[in-house]
Backbone as a chain_set.jsonl record, in Angstrom:
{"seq": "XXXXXXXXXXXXXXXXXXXXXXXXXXXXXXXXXXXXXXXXXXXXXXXXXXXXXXXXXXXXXXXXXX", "coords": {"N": [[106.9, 114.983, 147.701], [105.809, 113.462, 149.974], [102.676, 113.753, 149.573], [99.582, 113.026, 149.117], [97.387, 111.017, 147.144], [94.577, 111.059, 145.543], [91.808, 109.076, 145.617], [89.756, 107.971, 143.376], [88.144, 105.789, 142.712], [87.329, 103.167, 140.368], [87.552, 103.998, 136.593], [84.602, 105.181, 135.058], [84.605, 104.284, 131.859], [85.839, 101.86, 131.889], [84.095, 100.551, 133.57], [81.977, 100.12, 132.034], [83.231, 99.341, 129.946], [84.159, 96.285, 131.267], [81.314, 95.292, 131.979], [80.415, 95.205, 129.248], [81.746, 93.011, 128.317], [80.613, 91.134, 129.725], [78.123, 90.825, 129.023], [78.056, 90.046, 126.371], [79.541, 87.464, 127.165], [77.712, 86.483, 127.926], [75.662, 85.728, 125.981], [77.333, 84.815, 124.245], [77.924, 82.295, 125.554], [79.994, 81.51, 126.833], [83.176, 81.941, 129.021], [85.371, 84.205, 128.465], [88.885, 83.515, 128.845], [91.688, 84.635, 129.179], [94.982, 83.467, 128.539], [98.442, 83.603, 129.224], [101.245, 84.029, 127.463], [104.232, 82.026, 127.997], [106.603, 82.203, 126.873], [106.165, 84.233, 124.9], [105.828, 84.966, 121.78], [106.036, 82.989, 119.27], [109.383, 83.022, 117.345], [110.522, 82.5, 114.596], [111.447, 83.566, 112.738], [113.667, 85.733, 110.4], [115.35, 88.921, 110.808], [115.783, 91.323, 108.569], [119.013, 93.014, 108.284], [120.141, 96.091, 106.932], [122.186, 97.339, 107.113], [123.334, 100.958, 108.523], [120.619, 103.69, 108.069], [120.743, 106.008, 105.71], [119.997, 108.781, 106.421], [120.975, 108.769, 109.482], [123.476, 108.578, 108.839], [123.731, 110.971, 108.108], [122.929, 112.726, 110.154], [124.728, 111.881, 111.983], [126.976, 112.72, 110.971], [126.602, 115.503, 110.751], [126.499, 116.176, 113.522], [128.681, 115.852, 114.103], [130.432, 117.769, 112.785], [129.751, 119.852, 114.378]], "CA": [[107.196, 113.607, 147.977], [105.289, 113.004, 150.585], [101.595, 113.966, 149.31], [98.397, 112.504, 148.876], [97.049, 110.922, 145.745], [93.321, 111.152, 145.504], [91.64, 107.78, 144.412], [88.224, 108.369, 142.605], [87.677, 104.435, 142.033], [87.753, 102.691, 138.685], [87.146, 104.543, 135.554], [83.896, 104.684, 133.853], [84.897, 103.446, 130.794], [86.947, 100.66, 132.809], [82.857, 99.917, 134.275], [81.25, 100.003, 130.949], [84.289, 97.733, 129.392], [83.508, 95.087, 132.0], [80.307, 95.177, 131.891], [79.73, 94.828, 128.069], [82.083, 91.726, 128.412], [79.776, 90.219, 130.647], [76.986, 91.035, 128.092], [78.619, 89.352, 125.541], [80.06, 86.418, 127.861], [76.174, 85.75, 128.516], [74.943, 85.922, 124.856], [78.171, 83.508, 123.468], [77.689, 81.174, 126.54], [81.612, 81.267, 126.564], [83.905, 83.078, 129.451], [86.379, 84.266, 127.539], [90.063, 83.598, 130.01], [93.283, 85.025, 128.264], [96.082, 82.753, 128.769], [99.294, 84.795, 129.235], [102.291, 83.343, 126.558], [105.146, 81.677, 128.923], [107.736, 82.574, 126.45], [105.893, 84.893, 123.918], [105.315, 84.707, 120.782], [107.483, 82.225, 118.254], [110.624, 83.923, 116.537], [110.67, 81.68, 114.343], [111.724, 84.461, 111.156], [114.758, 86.328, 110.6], [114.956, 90.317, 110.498], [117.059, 91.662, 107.936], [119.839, 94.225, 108.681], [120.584, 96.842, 106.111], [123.018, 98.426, 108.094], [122.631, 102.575, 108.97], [120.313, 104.424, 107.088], [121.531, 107.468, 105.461], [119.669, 109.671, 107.588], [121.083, 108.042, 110.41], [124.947, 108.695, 108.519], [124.042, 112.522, 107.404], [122.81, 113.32, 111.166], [126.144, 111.943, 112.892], [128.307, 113.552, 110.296], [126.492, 116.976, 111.067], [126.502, 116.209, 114.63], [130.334, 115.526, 114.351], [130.992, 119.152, 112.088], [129.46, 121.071, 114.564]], "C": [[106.119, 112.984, 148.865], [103.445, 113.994, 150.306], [100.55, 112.914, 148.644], [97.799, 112.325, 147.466], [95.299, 110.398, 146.127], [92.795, 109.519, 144.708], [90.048, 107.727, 144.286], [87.956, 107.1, 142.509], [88.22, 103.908, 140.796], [86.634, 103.569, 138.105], [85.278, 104.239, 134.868], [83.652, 103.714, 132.817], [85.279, 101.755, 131.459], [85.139, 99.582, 133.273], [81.87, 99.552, 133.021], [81.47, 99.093, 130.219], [83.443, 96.192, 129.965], [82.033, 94.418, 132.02], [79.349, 94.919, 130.566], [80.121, 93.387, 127.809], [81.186, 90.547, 129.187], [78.839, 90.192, 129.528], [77.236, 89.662, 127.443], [78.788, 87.777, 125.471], [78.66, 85.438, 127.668], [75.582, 85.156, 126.941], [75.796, 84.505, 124.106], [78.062, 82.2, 124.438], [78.732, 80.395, 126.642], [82.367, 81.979, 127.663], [85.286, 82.959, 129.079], [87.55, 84.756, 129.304], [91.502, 83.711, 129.522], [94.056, 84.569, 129.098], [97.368, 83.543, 128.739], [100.28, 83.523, 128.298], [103.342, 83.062, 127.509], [106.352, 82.161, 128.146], [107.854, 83.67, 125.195], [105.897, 84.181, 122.889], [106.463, 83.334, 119.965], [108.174, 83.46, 117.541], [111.021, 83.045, 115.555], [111.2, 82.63, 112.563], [112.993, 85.336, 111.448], [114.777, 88.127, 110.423], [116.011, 90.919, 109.7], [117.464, 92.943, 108.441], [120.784, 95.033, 107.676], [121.999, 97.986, 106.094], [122.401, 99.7, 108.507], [122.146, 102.798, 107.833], [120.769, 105.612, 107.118], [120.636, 108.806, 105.825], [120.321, 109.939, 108.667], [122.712, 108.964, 110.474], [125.059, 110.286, 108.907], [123.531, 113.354, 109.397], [124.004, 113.039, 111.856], [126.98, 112.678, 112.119], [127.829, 115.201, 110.526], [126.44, 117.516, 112.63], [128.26, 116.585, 114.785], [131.107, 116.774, 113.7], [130.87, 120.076, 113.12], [130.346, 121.177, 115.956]], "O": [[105.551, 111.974, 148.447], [103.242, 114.941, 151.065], [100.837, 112.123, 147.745], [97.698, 113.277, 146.692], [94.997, 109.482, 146.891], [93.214, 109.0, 143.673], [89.304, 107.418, 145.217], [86.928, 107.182, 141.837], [89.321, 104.157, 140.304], [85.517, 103.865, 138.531], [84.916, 103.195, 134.325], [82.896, 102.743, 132.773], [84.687, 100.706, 131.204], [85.033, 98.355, 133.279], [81.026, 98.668, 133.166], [80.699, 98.237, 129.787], [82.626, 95.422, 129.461], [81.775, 93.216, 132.071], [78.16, 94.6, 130.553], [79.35, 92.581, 127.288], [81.243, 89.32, 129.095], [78.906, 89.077, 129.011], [76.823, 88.554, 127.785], [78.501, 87.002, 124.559], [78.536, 84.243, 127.399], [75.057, 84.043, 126.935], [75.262, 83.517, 123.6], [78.136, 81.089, 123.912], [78.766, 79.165, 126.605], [82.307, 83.153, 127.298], [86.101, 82.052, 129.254], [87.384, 85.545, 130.234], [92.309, 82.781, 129.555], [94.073, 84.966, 130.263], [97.213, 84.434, 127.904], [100.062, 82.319, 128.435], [103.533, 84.113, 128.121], [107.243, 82.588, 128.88], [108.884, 84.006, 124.611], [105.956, 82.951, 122.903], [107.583, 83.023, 120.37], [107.673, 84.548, 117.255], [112.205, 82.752, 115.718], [111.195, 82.077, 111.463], [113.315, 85.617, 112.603], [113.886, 88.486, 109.653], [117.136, 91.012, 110.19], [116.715, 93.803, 108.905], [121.977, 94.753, 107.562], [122.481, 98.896, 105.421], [121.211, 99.747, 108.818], [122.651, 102.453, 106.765], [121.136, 106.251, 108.104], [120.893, 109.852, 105.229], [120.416, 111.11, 109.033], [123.147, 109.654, 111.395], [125.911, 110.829, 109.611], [123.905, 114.495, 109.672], [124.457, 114.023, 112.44], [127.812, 113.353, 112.726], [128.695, 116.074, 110.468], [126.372, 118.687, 113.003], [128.807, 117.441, 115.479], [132.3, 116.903, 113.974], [131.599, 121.068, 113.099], [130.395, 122.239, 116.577]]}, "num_chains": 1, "name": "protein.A"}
């Protein structure tokens, strides 16, 4: 519980990431700023419901024999 967690910095990769984005940033002459969705995506479609699949049936009924 009470022990020490070692902190090495940020990742490599994590420095390489960043750093190609910058590349990039420089080359499109764009800084790309991801907007977060306030309510997600639209739902705007329905999902159909087939009921249980018979997998679903044949595992509770062998659950329920044994």
């Amino acid at each position: 519980m009470n022990y020490v967690v070692p902190n090495f910095g940020v990742d490599q990769e994590i420095k390489d990431h960043e750093a190609n984005i910058a590349v990039v940033e420089e080359k499109l002459g764009h800084v790309f700023t991801p907007k977060e969705a306030v309510d997600g995506p639209a739902k705007d479609y329905k999902v159909p419901n087939f009921g249980v699949d018979q997998d679903i049936k044949d595992a509770t009924e062998s659950i329920s024999s044994a």
